[in-house]
C-alpha positions in Angstrom: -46.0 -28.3 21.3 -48.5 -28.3 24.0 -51.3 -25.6 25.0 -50.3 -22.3 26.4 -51.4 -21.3 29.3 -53.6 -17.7 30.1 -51.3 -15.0 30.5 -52.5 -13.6 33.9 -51.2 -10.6 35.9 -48.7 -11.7 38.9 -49.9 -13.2 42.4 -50.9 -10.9 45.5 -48.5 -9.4 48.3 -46.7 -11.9 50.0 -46.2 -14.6 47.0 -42.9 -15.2 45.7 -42.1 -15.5 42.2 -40.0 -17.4 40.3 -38.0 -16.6 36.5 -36.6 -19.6 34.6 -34.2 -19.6 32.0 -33.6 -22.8 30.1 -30.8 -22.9 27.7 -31.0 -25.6 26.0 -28.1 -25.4 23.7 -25.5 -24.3 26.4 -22.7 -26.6 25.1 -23.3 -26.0 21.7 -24.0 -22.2 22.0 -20.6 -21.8 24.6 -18.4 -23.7 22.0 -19.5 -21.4 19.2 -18.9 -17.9 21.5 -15.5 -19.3 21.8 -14.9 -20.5 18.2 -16.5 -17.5 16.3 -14.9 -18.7 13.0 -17.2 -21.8 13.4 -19.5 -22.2 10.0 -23.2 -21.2 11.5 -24.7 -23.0 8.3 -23.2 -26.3 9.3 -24.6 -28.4 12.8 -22.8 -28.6 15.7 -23.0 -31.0 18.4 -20.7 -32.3 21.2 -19.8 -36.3 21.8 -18.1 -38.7 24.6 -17.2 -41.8 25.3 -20.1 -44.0 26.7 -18.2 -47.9 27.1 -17.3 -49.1 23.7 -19.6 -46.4 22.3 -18.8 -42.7 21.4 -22.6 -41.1 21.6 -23.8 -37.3 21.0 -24.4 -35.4 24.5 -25.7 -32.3 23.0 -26.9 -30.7 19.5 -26.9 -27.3 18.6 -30.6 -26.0 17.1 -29.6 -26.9 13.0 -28.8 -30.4 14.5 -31.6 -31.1 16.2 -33.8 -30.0 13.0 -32.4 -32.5 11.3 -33.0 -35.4 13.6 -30.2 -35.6 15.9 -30.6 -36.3 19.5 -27.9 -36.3 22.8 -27.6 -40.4 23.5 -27.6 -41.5 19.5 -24.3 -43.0 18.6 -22.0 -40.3 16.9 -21.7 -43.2 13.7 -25.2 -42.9 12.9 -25.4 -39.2 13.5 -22.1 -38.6 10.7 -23.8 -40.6 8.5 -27.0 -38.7 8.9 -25.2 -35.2 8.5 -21.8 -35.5 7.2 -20.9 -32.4 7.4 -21.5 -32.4 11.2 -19.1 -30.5 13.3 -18.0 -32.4 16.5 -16.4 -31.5 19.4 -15.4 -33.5 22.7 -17.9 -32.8 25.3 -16.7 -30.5 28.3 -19.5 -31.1 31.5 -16.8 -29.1 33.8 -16.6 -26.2 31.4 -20.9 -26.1 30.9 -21.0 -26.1 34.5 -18.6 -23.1 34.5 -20.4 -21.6 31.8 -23.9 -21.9 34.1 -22.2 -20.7 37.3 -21.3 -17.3 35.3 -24.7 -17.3 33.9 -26.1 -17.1 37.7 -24.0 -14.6 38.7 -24.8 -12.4 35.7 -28.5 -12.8 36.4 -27.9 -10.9 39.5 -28.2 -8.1 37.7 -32.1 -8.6 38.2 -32.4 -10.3 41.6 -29.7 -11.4 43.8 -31.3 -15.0 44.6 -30.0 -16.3 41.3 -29.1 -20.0 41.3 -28.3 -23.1 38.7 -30.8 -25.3 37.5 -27.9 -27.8 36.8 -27.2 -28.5 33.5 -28.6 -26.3 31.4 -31.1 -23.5 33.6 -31.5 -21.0 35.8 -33.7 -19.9 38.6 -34.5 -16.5 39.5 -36.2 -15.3 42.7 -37.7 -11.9 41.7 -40.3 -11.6 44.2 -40.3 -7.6 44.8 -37.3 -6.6 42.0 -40.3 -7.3 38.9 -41.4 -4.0 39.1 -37.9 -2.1 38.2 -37.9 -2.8 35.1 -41.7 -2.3 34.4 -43.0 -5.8 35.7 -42.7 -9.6 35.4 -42.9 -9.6 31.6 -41.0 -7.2 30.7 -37.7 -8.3 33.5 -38.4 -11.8 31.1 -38.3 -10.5 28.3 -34.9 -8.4 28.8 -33.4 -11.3 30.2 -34.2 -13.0 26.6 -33.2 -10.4 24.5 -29.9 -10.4 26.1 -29.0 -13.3 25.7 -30.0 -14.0 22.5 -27.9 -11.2 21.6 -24.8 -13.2 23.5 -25.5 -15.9 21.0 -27.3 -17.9 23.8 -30.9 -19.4 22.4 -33.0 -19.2 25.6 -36.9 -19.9 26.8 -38.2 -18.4 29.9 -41.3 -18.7 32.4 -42.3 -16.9 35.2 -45.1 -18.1 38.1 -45.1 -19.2 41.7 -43.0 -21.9 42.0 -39.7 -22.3 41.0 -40.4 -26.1 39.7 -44.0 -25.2 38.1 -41.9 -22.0 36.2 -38.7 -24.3 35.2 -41.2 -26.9 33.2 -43.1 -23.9 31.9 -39.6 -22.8 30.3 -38.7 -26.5 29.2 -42.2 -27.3 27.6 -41.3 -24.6 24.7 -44.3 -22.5 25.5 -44.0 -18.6 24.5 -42.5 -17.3 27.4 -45.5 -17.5 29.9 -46.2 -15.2 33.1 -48.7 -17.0 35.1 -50.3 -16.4 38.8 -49.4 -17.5 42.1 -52.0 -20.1 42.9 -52.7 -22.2 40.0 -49.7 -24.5 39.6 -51.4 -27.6 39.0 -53.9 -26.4 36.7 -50.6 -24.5 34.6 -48.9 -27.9 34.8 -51.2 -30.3 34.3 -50.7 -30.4 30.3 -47.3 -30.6 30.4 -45.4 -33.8 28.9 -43.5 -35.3 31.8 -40.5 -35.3 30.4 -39.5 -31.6 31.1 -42.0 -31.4 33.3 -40.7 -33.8 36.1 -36.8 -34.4 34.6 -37.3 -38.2 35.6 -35.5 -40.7 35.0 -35.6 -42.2 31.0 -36.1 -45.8 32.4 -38.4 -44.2 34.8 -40.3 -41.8 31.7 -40.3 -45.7 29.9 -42.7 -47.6 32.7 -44.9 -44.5 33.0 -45.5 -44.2 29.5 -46.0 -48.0 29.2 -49.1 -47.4 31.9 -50.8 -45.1 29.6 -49.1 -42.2 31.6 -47.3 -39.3 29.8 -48.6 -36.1 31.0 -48.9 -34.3 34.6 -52.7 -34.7 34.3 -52.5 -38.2 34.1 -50.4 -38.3 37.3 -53.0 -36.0 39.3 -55.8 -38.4 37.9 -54.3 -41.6 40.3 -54.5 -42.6 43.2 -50.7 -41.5 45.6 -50.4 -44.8 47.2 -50.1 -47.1 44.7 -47.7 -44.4 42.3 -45.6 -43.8 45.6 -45.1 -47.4 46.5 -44.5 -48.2 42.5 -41.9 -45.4 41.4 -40.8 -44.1 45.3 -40.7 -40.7 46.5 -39.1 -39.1 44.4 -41.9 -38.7 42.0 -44.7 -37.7 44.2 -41.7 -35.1 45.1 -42.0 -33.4 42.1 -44.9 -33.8 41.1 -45.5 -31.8 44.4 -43.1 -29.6 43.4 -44.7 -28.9 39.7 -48.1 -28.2 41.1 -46.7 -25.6 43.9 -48.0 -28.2 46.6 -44.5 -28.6 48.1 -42.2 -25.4 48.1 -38.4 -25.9 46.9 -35.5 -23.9 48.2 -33.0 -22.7 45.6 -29.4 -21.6 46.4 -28.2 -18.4 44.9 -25.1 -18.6 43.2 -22.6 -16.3 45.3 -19.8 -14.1 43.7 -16.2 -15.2 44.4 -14.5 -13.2 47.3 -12.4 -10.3 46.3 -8.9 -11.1 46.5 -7.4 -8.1 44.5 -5.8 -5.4 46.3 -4.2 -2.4 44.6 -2.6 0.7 45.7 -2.7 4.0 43.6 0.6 5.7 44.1 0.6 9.9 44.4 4.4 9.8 43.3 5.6 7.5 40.7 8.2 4.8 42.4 11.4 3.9 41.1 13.6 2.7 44.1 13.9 -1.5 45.3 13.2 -0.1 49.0 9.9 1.8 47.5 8.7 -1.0 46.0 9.2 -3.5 48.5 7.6 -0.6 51.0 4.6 -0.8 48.5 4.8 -4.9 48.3 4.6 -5.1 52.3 1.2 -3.1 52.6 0.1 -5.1 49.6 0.7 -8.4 51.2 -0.8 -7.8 54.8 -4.1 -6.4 52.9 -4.1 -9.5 50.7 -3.2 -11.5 53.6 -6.3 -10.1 55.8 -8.9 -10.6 53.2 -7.3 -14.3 52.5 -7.6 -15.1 56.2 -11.4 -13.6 56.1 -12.3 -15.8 53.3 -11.0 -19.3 54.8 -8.6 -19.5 51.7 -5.1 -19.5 51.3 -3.2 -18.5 48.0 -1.3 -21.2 45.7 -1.0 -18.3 43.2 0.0 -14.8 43.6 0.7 -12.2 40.7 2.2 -8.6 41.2 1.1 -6.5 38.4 2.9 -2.4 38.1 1.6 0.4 35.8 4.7 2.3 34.4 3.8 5.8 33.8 4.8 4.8 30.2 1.1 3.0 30.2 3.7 -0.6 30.3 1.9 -3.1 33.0 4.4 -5.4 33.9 3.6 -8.6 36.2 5.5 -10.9 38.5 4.0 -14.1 39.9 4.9 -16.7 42.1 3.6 -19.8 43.0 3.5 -21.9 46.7 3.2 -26.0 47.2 0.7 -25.4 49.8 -2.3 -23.0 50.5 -0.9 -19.6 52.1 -1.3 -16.6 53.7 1.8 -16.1 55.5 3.0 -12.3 54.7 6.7 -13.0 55.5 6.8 -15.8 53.8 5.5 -14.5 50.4 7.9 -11.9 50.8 10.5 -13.7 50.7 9.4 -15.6 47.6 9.2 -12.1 45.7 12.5 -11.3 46.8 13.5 -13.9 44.3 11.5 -12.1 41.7 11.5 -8.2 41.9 14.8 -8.2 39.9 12.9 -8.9 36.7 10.8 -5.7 37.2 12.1 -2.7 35.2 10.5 0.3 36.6 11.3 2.9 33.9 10.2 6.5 34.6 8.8 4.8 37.5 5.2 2.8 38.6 2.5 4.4 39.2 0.2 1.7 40.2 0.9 -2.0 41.7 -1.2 -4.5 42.3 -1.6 -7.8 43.9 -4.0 -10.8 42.7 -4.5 -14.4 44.6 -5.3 -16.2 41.3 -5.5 -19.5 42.8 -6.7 -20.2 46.0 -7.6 -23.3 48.3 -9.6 -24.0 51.7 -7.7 -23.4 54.5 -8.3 -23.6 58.2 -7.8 -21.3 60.6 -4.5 -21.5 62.2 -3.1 -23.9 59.7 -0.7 -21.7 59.3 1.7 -19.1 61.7 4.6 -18.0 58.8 6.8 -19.2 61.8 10.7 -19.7 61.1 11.2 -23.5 63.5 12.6 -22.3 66.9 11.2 -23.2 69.7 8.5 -25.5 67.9 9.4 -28.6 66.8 6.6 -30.7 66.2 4.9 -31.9 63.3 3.2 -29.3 61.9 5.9 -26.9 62.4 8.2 -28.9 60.3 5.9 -29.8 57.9 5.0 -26.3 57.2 9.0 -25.3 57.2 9.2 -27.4 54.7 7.1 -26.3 52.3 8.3 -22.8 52.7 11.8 -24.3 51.6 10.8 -26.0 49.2 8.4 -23.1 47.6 11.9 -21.0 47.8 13.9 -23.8 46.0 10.8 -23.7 43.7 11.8 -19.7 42.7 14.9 -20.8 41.1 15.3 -24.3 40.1 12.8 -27.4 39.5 11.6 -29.3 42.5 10.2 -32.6 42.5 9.9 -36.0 43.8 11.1 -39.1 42.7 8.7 -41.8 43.2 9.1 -45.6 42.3 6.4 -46.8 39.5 5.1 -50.3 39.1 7.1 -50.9 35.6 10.0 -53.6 35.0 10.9 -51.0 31.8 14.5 -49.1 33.3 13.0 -45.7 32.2 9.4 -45.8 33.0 9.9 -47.5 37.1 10.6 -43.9 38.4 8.4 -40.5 37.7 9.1 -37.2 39.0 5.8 -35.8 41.1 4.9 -32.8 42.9 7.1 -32.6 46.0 3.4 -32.2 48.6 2.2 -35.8 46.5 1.6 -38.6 49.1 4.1 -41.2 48.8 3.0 -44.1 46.8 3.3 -47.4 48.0 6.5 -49.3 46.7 5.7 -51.8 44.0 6.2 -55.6 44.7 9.6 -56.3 43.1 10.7 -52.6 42.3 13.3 -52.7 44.5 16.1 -55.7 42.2 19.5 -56.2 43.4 21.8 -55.8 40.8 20.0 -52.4 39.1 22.3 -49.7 38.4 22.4 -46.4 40.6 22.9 -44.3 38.1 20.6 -44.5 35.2 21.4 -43.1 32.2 18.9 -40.3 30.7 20.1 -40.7 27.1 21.5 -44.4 26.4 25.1 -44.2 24.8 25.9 -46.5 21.8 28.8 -48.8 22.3 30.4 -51.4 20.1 30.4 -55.4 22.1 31.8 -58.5 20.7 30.4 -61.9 21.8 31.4 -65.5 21.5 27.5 -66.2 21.1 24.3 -64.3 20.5 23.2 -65.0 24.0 27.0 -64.5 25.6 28.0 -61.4 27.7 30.0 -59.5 26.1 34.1 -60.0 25.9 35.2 -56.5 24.8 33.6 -53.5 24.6 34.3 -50.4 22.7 33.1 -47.1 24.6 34.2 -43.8 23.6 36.9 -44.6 21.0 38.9 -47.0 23.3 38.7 -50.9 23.5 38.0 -52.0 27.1 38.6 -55.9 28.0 36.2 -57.0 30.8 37.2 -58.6 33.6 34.1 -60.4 34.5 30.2 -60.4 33.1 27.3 -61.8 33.8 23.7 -62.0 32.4 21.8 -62.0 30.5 18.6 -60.3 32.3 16.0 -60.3 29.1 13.5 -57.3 29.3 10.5 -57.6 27.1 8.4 -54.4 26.0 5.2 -53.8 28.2 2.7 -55.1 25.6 -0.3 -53.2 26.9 1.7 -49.8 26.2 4.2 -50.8 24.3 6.0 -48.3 21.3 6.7 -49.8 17.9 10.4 -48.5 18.6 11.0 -50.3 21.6 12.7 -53.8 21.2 13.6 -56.8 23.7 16.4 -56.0 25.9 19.2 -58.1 27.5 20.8 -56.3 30.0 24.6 -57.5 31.4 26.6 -56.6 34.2 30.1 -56.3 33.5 33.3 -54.7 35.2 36.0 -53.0 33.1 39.6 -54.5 33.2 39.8 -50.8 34.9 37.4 -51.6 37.8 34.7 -49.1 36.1 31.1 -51.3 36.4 28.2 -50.7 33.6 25.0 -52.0 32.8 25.1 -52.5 29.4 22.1 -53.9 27.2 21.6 -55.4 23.8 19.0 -54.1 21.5 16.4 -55.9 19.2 17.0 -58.9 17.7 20.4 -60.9 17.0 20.7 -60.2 13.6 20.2 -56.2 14.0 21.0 -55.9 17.6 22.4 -52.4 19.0 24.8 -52.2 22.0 23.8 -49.5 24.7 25.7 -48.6 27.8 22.2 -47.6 30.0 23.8 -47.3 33.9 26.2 -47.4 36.3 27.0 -50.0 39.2 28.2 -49.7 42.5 
């Protein structure tokens, strides 16, 4: 715990001042809003993978009082608490978590931005005084989060780096004045003072240098050509000598449109009248955004109260009114309107970049280059996509029959062809389910001389093999055995690729494809 600083009324006109929020337990506190039945009286901390290691990344406060830290290996931390509860750690999701943090805090200012990973900066340079001043928009923001179940420190001063290590240095909330930055920082341990480095933290503190003082104290040259730029760049940053830019977190666009309906709608023709407006107002806003839509859902109010929802989904980013039309075309049917809808509305869910004039909704005639076929086809196949699966079948680098082929999204690039995927001899019809058969063979390692396949004996008039198959050790299943595969034609002129199954003694007959 270090010194706090004078509380001292806010900076003259013209100086801009800075909120931060540091949450240190973000991880933690989100995994315990979303797992309420979670027992508060045991700790809580999140691990990964780190090489050979698995390592905590962050501890909940009752972890931390009892000694564990993010970076100690998770053995040491079970046998330290036992009762520890762990869970994997989610970076994606805490950056999530953050972004929707910023966006609430524009309820006070609307320059609100990360401090990535676990802060936020607030710009409140003339929006302090609508809620009574500087303290009391801090300590709102506290008390509202707390009550979220978010533990959270603040600061307030002139610079946005000088008030984010005020928040990290576990002072009591301090407001400070524009214009003393270095004299506010210069107690402050470096560590969240400066967010350096830990191999960085480790030579400072082996020079006899641990706090911002100490930095002020030397010389610049010889620190800037030792550690570099970037720590006379914040330490210029603490003390308020060099001003940073943050970037305010900005709401997602708006991609709901709805119509209120003065007459309740029960006809096909009303609702696809309804549907059409819908679409070219979605459409609009899609092509004002730069996005296109991979995910569209319909929702209808019954005047019953029952909401009722049809979605549909597209390959590629769209925004192509006639083209999503057609898609819920295929869909309508499933709506049952009742007494009749009231309400309908239409929602992009998922969304990606897309250019302007990537797209026309054309139907191919009188275009035929490559982007007009390219973009027919994934109109056909987002159609085929209504009513049946669609995929593509792409080779796989695996001598195992089942695992060389894997269905992929039909818009996946084309993987390369594996080296050797490609055998004469493989069958051209593959079997999804081998069926059992019944073989006799002169010798263990002999093709086979009759078969028995579906109740009837079959004599063969020629085999050959065998081709041995061994399990891929570095994934292989304690079910799978060896495999020697044959090639033999039926007395009736009907070819199969037939296998045996696990060793001699126990072996098991499989009819697996069909030949040419």
């Amino acid at each position: 715990m270090t010194g706090q600083p004078c509380l001292l009324p806010a900076g003259g006109p013209g100086s801009r001042r800075f909120l931060a929020l540091h949450l240190p337990c973000l991880a933690t506190d989100r995994i315990r809003r979303a797992e309420p039945d979670l027992p508060t009286d045991q700790p809580l901390a999140t691990w990964a993978a780190s090489g050979s290691r698995r390592v905590l990344v962050a501890v909940d406060q009752a972890a931390a009082a009892i000694g564990l830290r993010p970076g100690q290996a998770l053995a040491d931390a079970q046998a330290i608490a036992p009762d520890l509860v762990l869970r994997p750690a989610d970076p994606d999701g805490d950056a999530q978590a953050l972004q929707a943090l910023a966006l609430w805090a524009r309820r006070y200012t609307p320059l609100a931005a990360t401090d990535p990973p676990d802060g936020l900066l607030l710009d409140i340079t003339g929006c302090a005084h609508l809620l009574g001043g500087e303290a009391d928009l801090l300590r709102d923001a506290l008390a509202r989060l707390q009550r979220a179940g978010i533990a959270t420190r603040g600061a307030v001063a002139g610079a946005a780096a000088t008030s984010a290590a005020l928040a990290r240095a576990r002072l009591d909330n301090p407001v400070v004045v524009s214009g003393i930055e270095a004299a506010v920082a210069a107690p402050l341990p470096l560590g969240p003072a400066l967010r350096l480095p830990p191999a960085m933290l480790a030579d400072l503190a082996r020079l006899g240098l641990r706090r911002v003082r100490d930095l002020l104290d030397q010389p610049r040259a010889p620190l800037a050509r030792r550690f570099g730029p970037e720590l006379m760049d914040r330490l210029d940053a603490v003390t308020g000598q060099r001003r940073t830019a943050i970037r305010p977190a900005t709401a997602p666009p708006d991609l709901t449109v709805a119509r209120d309906l003065l007459e309740p709608i029960i006809t096909r023709a009303s609702i696809d009248a309804v549907l059409d407006r819908l679409l070219a107002a979605l459409c609009a806003r899609l092509r004002q955004t730069g996005l296109g839509a991979r995910r569209i859902v319909l929702s209808a109010w019954r005047v019953d109260g029952v909401v009722q929802e049809v979605a549909i989904g597209t390959g590629q980013p769209t925004r192509a009114p006639a083209h999503l039309r057609r898609l819920f075309a295929e869909r309508l049917e499933q709506l049952e309107p009742g007494l009749g809808f009231e309400r309908m509305m239409l929602e992009a869910r998922a969304t990606e970049p897309m250019a302007a004039g990537t797209q026309t909704g054309l139907e191919i005639g009188g275009r035929h280059d490559a982007a007009a076929m390219a973009e027919a086809l994934a109109q056909l196949l987002d159609r085929l996509a209504q009513r049946l699966r669609v995929h593509r079948v792409a080779p796989v680098a695996s001598h195992w029959p089942e695992r060389a082929v894997a269905a992929l999204d039909p818009h996946a690039p084309v993987p390369a062809m594996p080296a050797g995927w490609a055998t004469p001899g493989l069958p051209v019809l593959l079997r999804r389910q081998p069926e059992p058969l019944e073989a006799v063979a002169l010798l263990p390692d002999d093709p086979p001389s009759l078969l028995r396949w579906r109740g009837m004996a079959h004599r063969l008039h020629w085999a050959e093999g065998p081709l041995r198959l061994e399990p891929e050790w570095w994934r292989a299943r304690s079910d799978l055995r060896r495999r020697d595969y044959y090639r033999v034609e039926l007395a009736s002129g009907v070819r199969l690729w037939v296998c045996r199954a696990g060793p001699p003694e126990a072996a098991r007959w499989l009819l697996h494809g069909h030949l040419p």
